[in-house]
N, C-alpha and C positions, 0 to 999 in steps of 0.2 A: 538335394534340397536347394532351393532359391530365398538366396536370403539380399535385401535392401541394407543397404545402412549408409548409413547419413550422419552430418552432426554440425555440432555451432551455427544453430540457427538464431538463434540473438535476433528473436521478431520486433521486439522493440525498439531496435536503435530508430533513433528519431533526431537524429541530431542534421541534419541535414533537408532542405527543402521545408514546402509548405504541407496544409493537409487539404486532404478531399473535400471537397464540398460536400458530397452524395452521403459517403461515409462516416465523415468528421475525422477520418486515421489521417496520420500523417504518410503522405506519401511517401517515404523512406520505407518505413512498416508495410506499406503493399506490396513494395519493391519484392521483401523478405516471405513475403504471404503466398505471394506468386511463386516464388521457388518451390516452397512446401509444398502449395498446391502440387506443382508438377510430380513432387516425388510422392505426395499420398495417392494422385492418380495412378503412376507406374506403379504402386503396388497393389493396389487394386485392380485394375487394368489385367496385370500379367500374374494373375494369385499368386503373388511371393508367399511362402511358407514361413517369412520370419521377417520383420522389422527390428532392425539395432539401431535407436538414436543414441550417439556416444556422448551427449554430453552438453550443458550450455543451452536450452532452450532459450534463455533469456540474456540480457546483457545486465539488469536489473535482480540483487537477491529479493524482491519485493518488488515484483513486476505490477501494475497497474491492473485492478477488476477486466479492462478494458481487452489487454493484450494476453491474459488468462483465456476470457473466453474466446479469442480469435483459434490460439493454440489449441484447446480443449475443442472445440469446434473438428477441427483436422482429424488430432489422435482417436475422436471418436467413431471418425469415420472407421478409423483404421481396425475398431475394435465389433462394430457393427458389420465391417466384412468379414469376422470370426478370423484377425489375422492377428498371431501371438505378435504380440509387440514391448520390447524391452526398452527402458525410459533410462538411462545412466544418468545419476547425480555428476555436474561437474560444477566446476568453481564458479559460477554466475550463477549456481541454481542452491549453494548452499549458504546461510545464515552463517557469520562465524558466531554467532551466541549457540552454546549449546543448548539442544532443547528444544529450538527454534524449529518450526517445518521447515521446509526443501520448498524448493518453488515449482515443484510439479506433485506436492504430498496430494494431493485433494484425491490423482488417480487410485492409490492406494487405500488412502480413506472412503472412500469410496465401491473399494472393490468393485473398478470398474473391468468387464469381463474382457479378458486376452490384453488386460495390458496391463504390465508390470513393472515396480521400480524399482531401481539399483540402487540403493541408499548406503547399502556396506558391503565389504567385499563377501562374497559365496557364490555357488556352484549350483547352477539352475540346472536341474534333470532334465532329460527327457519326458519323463512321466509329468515333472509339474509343466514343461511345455505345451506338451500336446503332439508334437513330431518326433521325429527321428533324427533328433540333434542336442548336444549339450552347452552351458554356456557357462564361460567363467566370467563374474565383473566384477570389478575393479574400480568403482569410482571413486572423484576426488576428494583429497583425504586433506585439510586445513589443517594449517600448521598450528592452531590450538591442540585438533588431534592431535597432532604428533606429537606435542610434549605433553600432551595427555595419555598416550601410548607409550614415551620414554620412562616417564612419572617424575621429571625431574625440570627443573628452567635452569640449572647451569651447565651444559652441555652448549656448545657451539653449535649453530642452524647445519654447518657442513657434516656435522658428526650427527646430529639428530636425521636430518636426513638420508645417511649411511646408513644407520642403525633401522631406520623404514624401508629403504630398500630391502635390505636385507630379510627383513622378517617379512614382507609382501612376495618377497624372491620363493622363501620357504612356506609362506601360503599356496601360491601356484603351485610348485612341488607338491606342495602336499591333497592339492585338490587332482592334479594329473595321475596322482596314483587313486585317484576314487572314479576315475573316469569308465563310462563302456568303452571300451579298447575298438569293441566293432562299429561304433557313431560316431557321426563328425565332434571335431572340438574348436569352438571357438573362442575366446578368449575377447574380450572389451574391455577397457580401459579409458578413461580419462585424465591423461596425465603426459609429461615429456619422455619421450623414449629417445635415449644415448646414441647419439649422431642425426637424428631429427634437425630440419633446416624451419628456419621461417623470419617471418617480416624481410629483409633486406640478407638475404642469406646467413644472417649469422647462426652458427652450430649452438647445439644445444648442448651443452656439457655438464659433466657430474658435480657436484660438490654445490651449482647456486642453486639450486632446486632439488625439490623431490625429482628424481630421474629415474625414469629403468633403466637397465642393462638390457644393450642390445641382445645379447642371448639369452635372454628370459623369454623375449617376445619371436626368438626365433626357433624356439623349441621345436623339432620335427612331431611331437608329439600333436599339435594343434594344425587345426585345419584351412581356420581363417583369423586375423588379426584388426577388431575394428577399432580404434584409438579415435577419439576427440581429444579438441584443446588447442592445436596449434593449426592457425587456419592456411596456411602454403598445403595443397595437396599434394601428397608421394604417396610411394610404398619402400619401404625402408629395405625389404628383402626382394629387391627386383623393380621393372618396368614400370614408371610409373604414369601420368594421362597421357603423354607426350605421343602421338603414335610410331614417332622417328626416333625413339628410343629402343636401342640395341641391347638394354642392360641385361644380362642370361637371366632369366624367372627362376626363383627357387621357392622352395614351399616352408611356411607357409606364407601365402602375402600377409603382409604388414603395414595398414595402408592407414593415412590420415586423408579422410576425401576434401578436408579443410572446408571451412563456412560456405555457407549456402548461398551468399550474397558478400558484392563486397563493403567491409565493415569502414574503411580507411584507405589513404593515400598510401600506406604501405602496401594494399592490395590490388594497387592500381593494375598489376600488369599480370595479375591473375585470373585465368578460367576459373570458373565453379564449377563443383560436380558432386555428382551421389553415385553410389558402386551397386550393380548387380551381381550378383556372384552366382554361381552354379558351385554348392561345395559338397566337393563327396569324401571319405575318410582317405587318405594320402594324396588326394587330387584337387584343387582348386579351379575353376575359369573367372577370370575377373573381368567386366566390363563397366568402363568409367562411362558414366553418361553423363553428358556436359549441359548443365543449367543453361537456358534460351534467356536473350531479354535481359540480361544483367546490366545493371545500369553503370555507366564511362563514367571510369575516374580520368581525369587530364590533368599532366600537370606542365607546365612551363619556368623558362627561367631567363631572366635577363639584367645583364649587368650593362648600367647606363655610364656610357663616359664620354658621350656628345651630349651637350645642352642642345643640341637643335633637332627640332621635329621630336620632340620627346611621346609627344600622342601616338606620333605614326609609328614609330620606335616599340611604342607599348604595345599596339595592333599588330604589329609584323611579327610580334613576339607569340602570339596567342595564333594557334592551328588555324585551319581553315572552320569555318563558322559551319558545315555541316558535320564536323566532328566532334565541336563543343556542343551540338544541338541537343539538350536536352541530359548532356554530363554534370557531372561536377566537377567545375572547372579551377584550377589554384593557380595563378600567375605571382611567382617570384621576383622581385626586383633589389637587387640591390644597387644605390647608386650614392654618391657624394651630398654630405648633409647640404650644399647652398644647390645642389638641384631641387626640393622639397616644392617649391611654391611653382613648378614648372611641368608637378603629375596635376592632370586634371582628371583624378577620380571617376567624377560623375562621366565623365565623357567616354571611358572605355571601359564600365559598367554597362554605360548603353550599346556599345559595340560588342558586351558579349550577351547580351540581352536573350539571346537563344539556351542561353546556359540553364540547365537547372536549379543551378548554382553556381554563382561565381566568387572566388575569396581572393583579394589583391593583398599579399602579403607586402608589405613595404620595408625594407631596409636600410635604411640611410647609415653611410660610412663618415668616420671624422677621422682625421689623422688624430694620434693619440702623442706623438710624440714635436716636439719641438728644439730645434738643436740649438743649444746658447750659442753665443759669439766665441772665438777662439779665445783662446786663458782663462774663462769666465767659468769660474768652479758654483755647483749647487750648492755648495753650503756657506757660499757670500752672499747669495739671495736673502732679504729680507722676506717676509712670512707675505708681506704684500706681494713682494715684487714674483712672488713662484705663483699666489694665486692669478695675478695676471698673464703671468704664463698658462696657467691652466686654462679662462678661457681662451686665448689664443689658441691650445690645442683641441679644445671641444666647437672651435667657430661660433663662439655668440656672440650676438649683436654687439656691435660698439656702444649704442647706446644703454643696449643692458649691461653692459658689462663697465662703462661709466658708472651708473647707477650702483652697483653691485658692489665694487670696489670704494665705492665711498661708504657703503655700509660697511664692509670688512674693514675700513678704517677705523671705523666709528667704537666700534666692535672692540675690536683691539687695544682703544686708546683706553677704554671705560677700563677691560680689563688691567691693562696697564695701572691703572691708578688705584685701579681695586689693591692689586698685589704689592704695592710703594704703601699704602696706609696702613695695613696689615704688617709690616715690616716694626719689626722692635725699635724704639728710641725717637 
């Protein structure tokens, strides 16, 4: 069977750039529309037997009317080319009020035909598929759940979340023994799985989160592993998009394809992708296909420690203007608080004028320490004489700091005579 799967499509995010004229969306949202598109086309395109989105439609638990029906627009297609499609609950799609709908409920209410939601964990047959293949899902499970599942609030989050692995651990067991032994099995999830990489490579480890165990999801029993949540694309058991990757393929893959678009400056230096698979019972073929079009995060960085040519300094700092063209672009500076009146803003906004977006982070430095004179102890400072040291070490103006210190005089002396009248006798 050919199965698609995909996940962390977060169509909404809008936090970046302007909107369409034609449209009224905001351009960021096309950005993420366009991806879709591509991967609703390749499965229609090439009759996949199965769509798995693992999770995260939205960025929003209360997505806008707006960004609803862009989505519903898509998944319908998906369901009008009579192509079973499975919707996973994950943490951007669910309410923590309980009670509350899912942000993809409407498919279900609906009964809208070949496509189905993942809303609690169970074991979708063959029969209620429609193929010759099984699914287990697993979606995300809110930590109200969970201590609605413990039945207790004084258990520690490390040990609450022990005690979910654990009984999610003996779920899978227990649905792997109800399995057809002769049909593929695959398994989706929305959630961290144990030794899982993302944002700036930090490891994902047991105890601050709900976590799997790496050997839950690497059960020879299962045939394919489709995970949302964490947007760095791998595969946890083997090779993952890289094609100069030697890592030996073990079965089953265990793949996060990671978001469809990139979300953030942490994902600046990542491809997007969505997975094809050809999965047959003990045999998987995986192939990553790499989203076109993805729109440049850029970022820069520069530490200023010549006053002179500060503009040109700022420009030489920022790429060549055909590769900001049209990115989003972040220029770091950090430089000494009496450089401040020496950035001209406006002026190398207009030099990255081709940007998408440009953000000028600013960081001005002040030394923070000040050394007394030799033999001169801090605790023979009078309360004045330390706060004039303190501005000395934050660099304010002389004349505020004139200004400033005759209040703190002032201040002092009032108190002062506050606490002599108050004195008995």
């Amino acid at each position: 069977m050919k199965l698609l799967h995909f996940a962390d499509a977060h169509i909404d995010m809008a936090n970046y750039g302007r909107h369409d004229p034609q449209t009224g969306l905001p351009l960021r949202v096309l950005d993420f529309l366009k991806s879709l598109d591509t991967i609703i086309d390749t499965a229609i395109d090439e009759k996949v037997d199965l769509v798995i989105f693992a999770g995260d439609a939205y960025k929003d638990r209360a997505p806008a009317p707006t960004f609803q029906r862009e989505w519903g627009k898509r998944i319908m297609r998906l369901s009008e080319a009579k192509i079973p499609t499975l919707l996973l609950i994950g943490n951007h799609d669910l309410s923590p009020s309980i009670g509350r709908a899912n942000a993809v409920q409407e498919f279900d209410t609906l009964q809208v035909p070949y496509v189905r939601v993942i809303a609690k964990p169970g074991l979708v047959t063959a029969q209620q598929l429609g193929i010759p293949a099984q699914v287990i899902g697993l979606p995300w499970v809110s930590r109200s759940g969970l201590m609605a599942a413990i039945e207790t609030e004084e258990v520690a989050p490390a040990e609450i979340f022990s005690e979910i692995e654990a009984r999610l651990t003996e779920l899978v067991q227990g649905y792997l023994e109800k399995i057809d032994p002769a049909l593929p099995v695959i398994l989706t999830a929305h959630t961290s799985v144990q030794g899982a990489t993302y944002g700036a490579e930090r490891m994902v480890m047991l105890g601050a989160d709900l976590v799997l165990p790496g050997s839950l999801v690497r059960d020879p029993r299962l045939d394919y592993v489709a995970l949302g949540h964490i947007h760095k694309p791998q595969n946890l058991n083997g090779p993952g998009p890289d094609p100069k990757d030697e890592t030996i393929y073990a079965h089953p893959p265990v793949i996060y394809p990671g978001s469809i678009e990139r979300v953030d400056f942490g994902e600046a230096h990542d491809n997007k992708f969505f997975i094809v698979a050809e999965v047959e019972r003990g045999k998987t073929n995986v192939e990553w296909r790499k989203l076109k079009g993805i729109r440049p995060f850029v970022e820069a960085y520069l530490k200023l420690e010549s006053a002179e040519n500060v503009s040109d300094q700022l420009k030489a700092a920022l790429p060549a203007a055909k590769i900001i063209k049209e990115a989003i672009v972040k220029l770091t500076v950090e430089y000494p608080r009496d450089f401040e009146k020496l950035i001209n803003e406006a002026e190398i906004r207009a030099h990255a004028a081709e940007a998408f977006e440009f953000h000028l982070v600013k960081r001005p430095q002040m030394e923070n320490r000040v050394r007394l004179a030799d033999g001169q102890n801090i605790a023979s400072l009078s309360p004045l004489e330390l706060l004039e040291k303190y501005w000395e070490a934050s660099h304010t103006d002389a004349v505020e700091v004139d200004v400033l210190q005759k209040l703190a005089g002032q201040v002092l002396s009032d108190e002062n005579e506050a606490t002599i009248s108050e004195e008995p006798g």
